[in-house]
MARLUMNU-634393 format. One record per residue: y, z, x of N, C-alpha, C in turn; residue in three letters. Coordinates in Angstrom, 2 decimals, decimal comma. Example, Ala and Ser with C-alpha at 12.3 -4.5 7.8 and 13.67 -1.06 7.14 Angstrom:
2
+---------+---------+---------+---------+---------+---------+---------+---------+---------+------+
:     nyy :     nzz :     nxx :    cayy :    cazz :    caxx :     cyy :     czz :     cxx : resn :
+---------+---------+---------+---------+---------+---------+---------+---------+---------+------+
:   -5,69 :    7,80 :   13,19 :   -4,50 :    7,80 :   12,30 :   -3,30 :    7,80 :   13,20 :  ALA :
:   -2,25 :    7,08 :   12,85 :   -1,06 :    7,14 :   13,67 :    0,03 :    7,87 :   12,90 :  SER :
+---------+---------+---------+---------+---------+---------+---------+---------+---------+------+
***
This chain:
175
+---------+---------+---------+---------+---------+---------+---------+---------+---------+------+
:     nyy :     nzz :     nxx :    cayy :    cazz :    caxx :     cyy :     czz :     cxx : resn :
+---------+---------+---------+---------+---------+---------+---------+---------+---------+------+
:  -32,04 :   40,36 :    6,77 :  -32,05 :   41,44 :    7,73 :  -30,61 :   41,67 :    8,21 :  UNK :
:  -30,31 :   42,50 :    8,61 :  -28,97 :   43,65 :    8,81 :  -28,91 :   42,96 :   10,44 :  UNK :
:  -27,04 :   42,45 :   10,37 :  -27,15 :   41,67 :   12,27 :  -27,43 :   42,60 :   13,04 :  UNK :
:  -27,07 :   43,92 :   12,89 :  -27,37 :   44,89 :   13,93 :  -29,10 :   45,18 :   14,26 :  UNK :
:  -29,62 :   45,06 :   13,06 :  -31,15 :   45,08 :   13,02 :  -31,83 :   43,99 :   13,82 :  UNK :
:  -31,64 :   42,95 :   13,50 :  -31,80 :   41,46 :   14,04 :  -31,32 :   41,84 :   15,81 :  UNK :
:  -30,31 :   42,17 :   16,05 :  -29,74 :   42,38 :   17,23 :  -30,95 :   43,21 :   18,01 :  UNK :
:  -31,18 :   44,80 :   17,87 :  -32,44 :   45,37 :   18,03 :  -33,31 :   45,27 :   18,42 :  UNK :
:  -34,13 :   44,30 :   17,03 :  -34,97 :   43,63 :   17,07 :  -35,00 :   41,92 :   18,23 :  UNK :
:  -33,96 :   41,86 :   18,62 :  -33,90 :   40,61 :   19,55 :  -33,86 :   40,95 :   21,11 :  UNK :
:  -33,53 :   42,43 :   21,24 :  -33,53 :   43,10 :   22,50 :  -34,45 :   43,83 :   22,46 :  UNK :
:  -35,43 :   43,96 :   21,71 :  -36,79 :   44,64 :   22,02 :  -37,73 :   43,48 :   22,60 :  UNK :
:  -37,31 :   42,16 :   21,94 :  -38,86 :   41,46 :   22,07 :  -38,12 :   40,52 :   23,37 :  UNK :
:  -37,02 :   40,81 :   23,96 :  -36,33 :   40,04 :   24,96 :  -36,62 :   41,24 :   26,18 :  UNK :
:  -36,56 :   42,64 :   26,06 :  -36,87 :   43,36 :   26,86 :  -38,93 :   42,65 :   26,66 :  UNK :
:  -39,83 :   43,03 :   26,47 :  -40,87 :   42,21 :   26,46 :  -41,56 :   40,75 :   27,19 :  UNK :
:  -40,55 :   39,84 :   26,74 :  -40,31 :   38,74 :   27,47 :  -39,78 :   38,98 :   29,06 :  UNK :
:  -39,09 :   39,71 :   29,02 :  -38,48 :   39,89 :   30,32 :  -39,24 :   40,48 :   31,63 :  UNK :
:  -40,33 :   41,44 :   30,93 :  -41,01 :   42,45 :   32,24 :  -42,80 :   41,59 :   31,50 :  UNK :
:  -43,18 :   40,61 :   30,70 :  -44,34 :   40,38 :   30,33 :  -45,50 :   40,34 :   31,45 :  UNK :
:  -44,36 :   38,79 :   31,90 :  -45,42 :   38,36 :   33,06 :  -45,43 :   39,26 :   34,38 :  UNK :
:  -44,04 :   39,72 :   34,68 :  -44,19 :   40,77 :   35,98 :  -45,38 :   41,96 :   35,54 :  UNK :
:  -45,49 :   42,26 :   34,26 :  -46,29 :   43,75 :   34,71 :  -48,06 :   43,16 :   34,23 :  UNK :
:  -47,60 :   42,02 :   33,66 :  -49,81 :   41,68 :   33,78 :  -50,07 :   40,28 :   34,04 :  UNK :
:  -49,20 :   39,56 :   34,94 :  -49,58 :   38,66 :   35,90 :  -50,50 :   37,36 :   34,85 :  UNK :
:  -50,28 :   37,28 :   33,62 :  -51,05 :   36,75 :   32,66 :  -50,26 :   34,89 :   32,82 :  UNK :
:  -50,37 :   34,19 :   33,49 :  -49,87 :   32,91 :   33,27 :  -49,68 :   32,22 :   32,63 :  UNK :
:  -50,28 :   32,48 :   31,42 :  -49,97 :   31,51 :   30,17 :  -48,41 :   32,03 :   29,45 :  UNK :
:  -48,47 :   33,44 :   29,90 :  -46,90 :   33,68 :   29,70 :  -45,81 :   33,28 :   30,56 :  UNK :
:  -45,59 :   32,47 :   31,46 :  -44,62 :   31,66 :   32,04 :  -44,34 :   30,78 :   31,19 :  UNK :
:  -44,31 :   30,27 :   30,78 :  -43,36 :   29,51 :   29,96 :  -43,00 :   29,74 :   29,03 :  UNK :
:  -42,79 :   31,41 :   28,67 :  -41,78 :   31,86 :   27,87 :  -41,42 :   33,35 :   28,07 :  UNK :
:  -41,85 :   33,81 :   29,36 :  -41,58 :   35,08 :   30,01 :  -40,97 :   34,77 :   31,24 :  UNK :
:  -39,61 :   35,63 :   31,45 :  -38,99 :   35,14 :   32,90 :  -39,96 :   35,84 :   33,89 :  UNK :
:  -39,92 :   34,72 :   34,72 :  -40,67 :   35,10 :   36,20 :  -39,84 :   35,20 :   37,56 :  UNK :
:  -38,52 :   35,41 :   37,12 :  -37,35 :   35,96 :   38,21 :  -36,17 :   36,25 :   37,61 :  UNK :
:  -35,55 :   36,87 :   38,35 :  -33,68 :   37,20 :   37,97 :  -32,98 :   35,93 :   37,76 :  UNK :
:  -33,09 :   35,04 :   37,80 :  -32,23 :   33,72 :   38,17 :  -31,96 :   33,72 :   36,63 :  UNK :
:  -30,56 :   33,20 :   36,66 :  -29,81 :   32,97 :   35,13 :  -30,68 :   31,75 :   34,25 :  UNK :
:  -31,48 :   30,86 :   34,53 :  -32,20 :   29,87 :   34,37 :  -33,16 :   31,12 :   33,91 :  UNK :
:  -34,09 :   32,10 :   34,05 :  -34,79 :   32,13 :   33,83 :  -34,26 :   33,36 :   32,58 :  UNK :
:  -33,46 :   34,05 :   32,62 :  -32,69 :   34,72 :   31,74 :  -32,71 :   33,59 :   30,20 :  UNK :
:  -31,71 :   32,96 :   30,12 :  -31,47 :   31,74 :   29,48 :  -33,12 :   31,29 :   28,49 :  UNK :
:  -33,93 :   31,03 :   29,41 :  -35,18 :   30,76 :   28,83 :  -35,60 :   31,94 :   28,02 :  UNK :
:  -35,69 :   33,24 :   28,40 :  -36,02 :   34,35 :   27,46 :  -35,94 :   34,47 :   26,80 :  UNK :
:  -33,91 :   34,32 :   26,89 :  -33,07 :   34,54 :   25,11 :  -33,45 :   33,55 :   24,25 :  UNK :
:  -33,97 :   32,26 :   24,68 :  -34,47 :   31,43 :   23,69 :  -35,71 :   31,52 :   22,79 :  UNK :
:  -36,66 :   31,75 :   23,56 :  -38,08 :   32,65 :   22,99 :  -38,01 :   33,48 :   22,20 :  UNK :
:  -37,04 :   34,58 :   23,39 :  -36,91 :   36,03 :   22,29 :  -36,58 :   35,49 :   20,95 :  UNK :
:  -35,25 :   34,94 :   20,60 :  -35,10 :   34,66 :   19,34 :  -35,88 :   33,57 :   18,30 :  UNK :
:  -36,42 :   33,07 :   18,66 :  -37,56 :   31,99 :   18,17 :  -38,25 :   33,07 :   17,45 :  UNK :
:  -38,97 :   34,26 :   18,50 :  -39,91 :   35,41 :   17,91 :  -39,38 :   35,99 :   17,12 :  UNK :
:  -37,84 :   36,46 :   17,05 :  -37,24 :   37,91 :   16,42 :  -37,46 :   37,18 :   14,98 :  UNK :
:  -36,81 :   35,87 :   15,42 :  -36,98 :   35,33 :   14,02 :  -38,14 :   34,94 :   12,95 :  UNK :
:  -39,32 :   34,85 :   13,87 :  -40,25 :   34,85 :   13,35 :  -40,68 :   35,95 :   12,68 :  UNK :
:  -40,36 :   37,52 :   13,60 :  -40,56 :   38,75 :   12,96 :  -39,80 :   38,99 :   11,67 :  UNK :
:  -38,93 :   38,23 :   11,61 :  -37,33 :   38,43 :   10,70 :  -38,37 :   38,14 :    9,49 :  UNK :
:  -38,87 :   36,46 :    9,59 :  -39,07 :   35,71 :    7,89 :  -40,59 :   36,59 :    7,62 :  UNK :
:  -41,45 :   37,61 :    8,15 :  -42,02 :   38,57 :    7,78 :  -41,89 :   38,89 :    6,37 :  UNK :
:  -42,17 :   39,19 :    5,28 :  -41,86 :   39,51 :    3,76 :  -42,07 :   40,23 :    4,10 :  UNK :
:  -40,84 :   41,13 :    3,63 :  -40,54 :   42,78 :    3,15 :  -40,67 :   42,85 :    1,89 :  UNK :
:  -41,64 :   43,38 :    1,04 :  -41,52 :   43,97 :   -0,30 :  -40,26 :   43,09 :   -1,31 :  UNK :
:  -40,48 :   41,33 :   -1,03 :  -39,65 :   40,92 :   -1,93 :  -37,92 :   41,02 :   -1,08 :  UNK :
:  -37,66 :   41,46 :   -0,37 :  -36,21 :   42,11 :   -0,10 :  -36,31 :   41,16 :    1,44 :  UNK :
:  -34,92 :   40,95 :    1,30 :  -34,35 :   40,73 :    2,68 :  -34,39 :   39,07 :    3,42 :  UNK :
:  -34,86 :   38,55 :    4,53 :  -34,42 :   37,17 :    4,31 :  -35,49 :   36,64 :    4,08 :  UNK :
:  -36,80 :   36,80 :    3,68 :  -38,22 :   36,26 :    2,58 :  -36,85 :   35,53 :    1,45 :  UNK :
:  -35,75 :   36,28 :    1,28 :  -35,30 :   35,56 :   -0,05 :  -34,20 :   34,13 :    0,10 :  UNK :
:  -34,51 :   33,92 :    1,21 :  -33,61 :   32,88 :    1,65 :  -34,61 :   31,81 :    1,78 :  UNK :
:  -34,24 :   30,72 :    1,08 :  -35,08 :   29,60 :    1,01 :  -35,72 :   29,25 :    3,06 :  UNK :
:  -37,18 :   28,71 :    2,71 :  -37,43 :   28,20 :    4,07 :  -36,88 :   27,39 :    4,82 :  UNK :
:  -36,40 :   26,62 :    4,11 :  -35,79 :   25,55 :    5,52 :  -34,03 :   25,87 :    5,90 :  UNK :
:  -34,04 :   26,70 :    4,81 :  -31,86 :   27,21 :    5,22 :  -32,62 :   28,42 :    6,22 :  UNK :
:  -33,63 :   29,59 :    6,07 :  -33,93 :   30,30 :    7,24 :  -33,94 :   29,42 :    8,33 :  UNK :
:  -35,16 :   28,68 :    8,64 :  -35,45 :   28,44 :    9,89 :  -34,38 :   27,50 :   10,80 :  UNK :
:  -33,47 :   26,34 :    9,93 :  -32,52 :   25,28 :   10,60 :  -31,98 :   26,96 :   11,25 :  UNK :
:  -30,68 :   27,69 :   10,33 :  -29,92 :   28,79 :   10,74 :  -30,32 :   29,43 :   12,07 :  UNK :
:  -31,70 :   29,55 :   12,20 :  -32,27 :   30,74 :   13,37 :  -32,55 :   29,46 :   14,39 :  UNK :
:  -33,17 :   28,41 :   14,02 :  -33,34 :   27,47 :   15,31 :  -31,93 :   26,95 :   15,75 :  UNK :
:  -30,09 :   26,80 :   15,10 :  -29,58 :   26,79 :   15,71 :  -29,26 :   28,00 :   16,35 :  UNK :
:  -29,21 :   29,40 :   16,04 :  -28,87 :   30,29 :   16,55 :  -29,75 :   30,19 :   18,13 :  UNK :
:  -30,97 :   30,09 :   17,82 :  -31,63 :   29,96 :   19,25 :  -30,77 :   29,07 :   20,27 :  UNK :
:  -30,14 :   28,21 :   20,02 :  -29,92 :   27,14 :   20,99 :  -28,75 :   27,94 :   21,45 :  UNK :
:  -28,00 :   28,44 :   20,82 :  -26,59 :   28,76 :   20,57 :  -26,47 :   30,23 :   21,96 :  UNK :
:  -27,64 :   31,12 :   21,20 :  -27,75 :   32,36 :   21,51 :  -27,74 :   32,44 :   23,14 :  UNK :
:  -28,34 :   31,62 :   24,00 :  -28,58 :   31,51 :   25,55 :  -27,23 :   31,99 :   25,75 :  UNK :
:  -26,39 :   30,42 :   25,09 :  -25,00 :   30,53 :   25,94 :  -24,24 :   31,45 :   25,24 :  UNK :
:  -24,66 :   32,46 :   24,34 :  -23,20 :   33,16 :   24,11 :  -23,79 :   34,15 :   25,49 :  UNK :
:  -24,84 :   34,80 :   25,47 :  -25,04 :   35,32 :   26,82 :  -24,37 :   35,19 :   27,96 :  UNK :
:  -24,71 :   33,65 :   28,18 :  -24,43 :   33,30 :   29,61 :  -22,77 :   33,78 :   29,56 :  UNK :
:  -21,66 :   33,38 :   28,28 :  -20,52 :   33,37 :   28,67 :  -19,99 :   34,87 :   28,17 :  UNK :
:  -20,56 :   36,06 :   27,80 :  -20,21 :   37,32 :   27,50 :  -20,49 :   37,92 :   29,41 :  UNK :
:  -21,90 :   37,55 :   29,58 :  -22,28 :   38,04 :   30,72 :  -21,29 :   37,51 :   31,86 :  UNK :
:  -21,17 :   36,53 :   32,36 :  -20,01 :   36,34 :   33,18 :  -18,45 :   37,08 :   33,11 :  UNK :
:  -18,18 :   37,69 :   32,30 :  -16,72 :   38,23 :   32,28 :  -16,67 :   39,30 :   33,03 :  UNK :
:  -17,91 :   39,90 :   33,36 :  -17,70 :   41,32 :   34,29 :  -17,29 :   40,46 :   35,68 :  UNK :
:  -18,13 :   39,47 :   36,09 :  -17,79 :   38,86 :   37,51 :  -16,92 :   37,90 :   37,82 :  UNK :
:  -15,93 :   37,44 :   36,72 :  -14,77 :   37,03 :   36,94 :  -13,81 :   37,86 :   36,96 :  UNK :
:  -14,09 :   38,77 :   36,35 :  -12,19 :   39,90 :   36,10 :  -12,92 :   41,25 :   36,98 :  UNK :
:  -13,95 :   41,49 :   37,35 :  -13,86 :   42,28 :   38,24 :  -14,88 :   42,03 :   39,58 :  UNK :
:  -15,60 :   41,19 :   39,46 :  -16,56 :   40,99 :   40,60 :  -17,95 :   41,28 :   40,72 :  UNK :
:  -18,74 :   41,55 :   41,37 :  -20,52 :   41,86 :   41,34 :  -19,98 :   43,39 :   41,16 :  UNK :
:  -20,78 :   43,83 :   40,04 :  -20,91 :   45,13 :   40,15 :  -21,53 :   45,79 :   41,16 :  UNK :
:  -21,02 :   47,05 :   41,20 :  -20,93 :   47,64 :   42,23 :  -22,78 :   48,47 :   42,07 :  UNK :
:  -22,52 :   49,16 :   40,91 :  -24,38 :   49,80 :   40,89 :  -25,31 :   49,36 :   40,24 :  UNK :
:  -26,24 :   49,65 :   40,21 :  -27,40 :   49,42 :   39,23 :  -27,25 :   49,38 :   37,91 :  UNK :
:  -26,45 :   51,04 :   37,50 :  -26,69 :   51,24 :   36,16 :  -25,56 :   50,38 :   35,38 :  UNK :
:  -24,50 :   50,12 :   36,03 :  -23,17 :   49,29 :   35,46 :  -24,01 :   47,96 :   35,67 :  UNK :
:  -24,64 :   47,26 :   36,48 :  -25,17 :   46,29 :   35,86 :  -25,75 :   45,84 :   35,10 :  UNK :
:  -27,01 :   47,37 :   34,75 :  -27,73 :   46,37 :   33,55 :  -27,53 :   47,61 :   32,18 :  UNK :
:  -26,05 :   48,29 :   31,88 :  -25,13 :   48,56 :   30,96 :  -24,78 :   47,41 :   30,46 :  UNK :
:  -24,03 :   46,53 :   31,75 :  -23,15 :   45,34 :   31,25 :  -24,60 :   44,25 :   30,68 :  UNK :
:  -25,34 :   44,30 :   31,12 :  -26,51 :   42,97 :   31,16 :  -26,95 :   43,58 :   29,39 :  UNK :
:  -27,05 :   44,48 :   29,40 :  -27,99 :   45,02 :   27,91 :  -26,90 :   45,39 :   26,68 :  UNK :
:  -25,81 :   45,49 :   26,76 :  -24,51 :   45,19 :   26,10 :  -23,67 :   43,80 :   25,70 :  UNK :
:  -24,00 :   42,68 :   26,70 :  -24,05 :   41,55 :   26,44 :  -25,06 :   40,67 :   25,73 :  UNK :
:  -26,02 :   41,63 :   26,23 :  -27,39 :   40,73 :   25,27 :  -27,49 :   41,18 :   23,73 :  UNK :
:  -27,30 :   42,21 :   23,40 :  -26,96 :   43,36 :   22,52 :  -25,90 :   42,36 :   21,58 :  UNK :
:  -24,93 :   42,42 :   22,44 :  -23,58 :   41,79 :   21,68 :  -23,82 :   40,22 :   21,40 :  UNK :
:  -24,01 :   39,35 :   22,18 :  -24,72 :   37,87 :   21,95 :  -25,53 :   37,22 :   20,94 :  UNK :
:  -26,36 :   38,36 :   20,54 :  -27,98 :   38,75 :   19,43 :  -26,85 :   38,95 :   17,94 :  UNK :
:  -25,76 :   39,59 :   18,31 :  -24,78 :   40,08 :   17,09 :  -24,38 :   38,76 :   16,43 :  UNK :
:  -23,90 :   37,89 :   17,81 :  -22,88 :   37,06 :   17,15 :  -23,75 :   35,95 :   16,48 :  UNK :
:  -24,97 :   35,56 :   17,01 :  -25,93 :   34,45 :   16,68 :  -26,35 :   34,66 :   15,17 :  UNK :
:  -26,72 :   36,36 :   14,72 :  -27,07 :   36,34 :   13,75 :  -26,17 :   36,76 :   12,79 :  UNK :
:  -24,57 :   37,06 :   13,29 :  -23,50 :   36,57 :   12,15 :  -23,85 :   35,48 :   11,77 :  UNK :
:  -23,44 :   34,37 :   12,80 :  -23,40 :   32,95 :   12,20 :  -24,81 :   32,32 :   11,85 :  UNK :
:  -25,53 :   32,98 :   11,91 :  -26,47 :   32,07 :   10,94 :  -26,90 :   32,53 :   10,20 :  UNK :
:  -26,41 :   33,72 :    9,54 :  -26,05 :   34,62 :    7,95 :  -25,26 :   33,31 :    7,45 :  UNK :
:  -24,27 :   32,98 :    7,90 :  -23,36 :   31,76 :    7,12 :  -23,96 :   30,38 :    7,36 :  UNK :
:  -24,60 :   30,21 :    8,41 :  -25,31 :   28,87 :    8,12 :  -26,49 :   28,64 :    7,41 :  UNK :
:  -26,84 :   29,88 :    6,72 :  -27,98 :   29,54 :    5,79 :  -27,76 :   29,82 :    4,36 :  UNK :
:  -26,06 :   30,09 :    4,21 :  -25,44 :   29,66 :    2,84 :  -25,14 :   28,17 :    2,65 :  UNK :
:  -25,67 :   27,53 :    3,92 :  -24,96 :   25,98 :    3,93 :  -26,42 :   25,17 :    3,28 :  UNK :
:  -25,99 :   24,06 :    2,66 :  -26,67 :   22,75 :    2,63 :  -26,56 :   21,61 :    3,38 :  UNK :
:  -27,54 :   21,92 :    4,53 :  -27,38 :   20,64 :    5,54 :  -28,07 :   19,56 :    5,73 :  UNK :
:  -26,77 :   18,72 :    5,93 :  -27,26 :   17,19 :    5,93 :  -29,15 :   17,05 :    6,45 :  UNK :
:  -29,75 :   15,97 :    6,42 :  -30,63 :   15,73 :    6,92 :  -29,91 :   15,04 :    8,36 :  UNK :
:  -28,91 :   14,77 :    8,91 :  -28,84 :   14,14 :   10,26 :  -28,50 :   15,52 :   10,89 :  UNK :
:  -27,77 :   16,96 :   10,48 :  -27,58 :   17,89 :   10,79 :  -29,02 :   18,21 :   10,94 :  UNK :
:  -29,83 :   18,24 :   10,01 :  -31,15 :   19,02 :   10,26 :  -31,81 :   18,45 :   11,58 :  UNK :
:  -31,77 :   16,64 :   11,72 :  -32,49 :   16,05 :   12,66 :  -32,07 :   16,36 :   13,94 :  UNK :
:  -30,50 :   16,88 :   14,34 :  -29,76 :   17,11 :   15,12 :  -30,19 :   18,39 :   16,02 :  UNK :
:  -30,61 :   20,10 :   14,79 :  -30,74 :   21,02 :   14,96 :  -32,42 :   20,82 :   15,72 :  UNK :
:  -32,97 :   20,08 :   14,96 :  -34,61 :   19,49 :   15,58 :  -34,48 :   19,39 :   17,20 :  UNK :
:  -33,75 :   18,42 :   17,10 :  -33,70 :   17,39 :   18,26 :  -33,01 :   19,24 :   19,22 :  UNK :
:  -32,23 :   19,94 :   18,91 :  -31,87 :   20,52 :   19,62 :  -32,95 :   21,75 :   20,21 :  UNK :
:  -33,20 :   21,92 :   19,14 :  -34,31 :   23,37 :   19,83 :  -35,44 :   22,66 :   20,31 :  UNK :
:  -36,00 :   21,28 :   19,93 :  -36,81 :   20,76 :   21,05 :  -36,77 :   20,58 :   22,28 :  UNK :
:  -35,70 :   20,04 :   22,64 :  -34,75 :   19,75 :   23,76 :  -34,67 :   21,00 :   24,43 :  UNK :
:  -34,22 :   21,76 :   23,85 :  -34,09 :   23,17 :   24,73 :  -34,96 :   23,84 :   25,54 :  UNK :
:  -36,36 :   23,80 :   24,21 :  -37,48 :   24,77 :   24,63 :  -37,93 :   23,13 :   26,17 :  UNK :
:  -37,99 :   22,31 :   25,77 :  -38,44 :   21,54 :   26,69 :  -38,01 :   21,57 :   28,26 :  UNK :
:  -36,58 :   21,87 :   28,25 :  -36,00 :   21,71 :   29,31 :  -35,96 :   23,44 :   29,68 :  UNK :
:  -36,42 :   24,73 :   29,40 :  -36,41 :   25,47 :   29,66 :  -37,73 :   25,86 :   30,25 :  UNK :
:  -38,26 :   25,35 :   29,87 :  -40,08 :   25,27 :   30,42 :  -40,29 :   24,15 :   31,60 :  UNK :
:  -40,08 :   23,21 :   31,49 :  -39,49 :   22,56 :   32,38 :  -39,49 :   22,47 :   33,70 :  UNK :
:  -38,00 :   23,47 :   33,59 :  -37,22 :   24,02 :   35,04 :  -37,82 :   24,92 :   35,21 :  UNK :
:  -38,98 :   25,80 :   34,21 :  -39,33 :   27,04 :   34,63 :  -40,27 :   26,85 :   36,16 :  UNK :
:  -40,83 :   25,12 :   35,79 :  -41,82 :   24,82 :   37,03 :  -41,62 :   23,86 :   38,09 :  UNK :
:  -40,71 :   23,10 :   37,53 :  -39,70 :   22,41 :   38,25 :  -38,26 :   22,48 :   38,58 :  UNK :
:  -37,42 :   23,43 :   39,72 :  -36,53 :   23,23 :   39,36 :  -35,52 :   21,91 :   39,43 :  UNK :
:  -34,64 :   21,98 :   38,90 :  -33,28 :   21,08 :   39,21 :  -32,55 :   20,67 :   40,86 :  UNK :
:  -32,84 :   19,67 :   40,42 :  -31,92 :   19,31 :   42,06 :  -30,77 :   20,11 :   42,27 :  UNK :
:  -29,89 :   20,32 :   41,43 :  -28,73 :   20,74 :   41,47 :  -28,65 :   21,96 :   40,48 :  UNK :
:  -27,88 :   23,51 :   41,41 :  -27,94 :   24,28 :   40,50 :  -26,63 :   24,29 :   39,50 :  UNK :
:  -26,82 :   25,37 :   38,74 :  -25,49 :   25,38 :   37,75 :  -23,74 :   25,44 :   38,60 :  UNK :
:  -24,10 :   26,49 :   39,17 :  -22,64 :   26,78 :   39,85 :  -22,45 :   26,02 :   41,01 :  UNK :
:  -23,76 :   25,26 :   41,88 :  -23,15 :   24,43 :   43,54 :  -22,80 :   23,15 :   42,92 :  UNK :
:  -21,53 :   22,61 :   43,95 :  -21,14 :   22,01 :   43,66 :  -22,45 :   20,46 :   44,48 :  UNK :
:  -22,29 :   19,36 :   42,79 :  -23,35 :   18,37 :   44,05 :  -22,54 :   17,72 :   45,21 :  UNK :
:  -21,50 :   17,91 :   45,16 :  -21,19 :   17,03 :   47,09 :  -21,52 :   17,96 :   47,82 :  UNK :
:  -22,02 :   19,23 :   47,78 :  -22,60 :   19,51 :   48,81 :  -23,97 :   19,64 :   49,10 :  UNK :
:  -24,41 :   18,96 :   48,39 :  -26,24 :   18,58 :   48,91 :  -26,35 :   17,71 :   49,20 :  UNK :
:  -26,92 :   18,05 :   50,65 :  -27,42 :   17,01 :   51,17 :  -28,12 :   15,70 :   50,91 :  UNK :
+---------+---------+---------+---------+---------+---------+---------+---------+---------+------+
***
């Protein structure tokens, strides 16, 4: 599949994820539909979303497209991209509020929010166009395991528990 397609396709089913549980209150979708604005719950989306896109991805097309990429170079490639994909977000999305501050309106926010996610979806499925020309180790594979387990675990998680400590406070100041 075409990165821009993949991209698309990763901001359709992330727009989805994003408004699931707000518009039909369905609970079994919390733990993979954000249930607030909080970057924690952002983070968890982009992980899902791409788990799914990718699932939509290995779909067989008429013989064509990534059906022709062996199964286990698809899925390692897209399960690291998943892990990967949160944080290119998190660190595209922060550059508006370091070099210029909280945006000022609505629509410049979620321009910048849907242009970063847009752009993030790009870079994940560059690189794992090239990581599924690779032959990887089995401790790489156990590694990539261990990682998207880890992820989805700790993203579901915090979805119901949060963290003592958030990302940005500093802990000497909790009490």
């Amino acid at each position: 599949m075409k990165t821009y397609i993949k991209a698309l396709l990763f901001l359709g089913v992330f727009s989805v994820l994003h408004f699931g549980y707000e518009l039909t209150g369905w609970e079994f979708l919390i733990p993979i539909c954000g249930i607030n604005e909080s970057a924690l719950q952002h983070l968890k989306l982009t992980f899902w979303s791409y788990i799914i896109s990718s699932a939509l991805e290995r779909i067989p097309s008429k013989g064509k497209g990534s059906d022709s990429v062996p199964k286990a170079e698809f899925w390692y490639s897209r399960f690291l991209s998943a892990v990967i994909v949160p944080w290119l977000i998190f660190i595209l999305w922060y550059f508006l509020p370091a070099i210029y501050g909280r945006a000022k309106s609505l629509p410049v926010d979620l321009s910048w929010s849907l242009l970063t996610t847009f752009t993030a979806a790009l870079f994940a499925a560059q690189i794992e166009q090239e990581i599924q020309k690779l032959t990887l180790s089995k401790d790489t594979r156990l590694l990539i395991i261990f990682l998207v387990v880890a992820s989805g675990f700790l993203f579901v998680f915090f979805t119901f528990q949060l963290p003592w400590v958030d990302l940005f406070i500093n802990p000497a100041t909790i009490p």
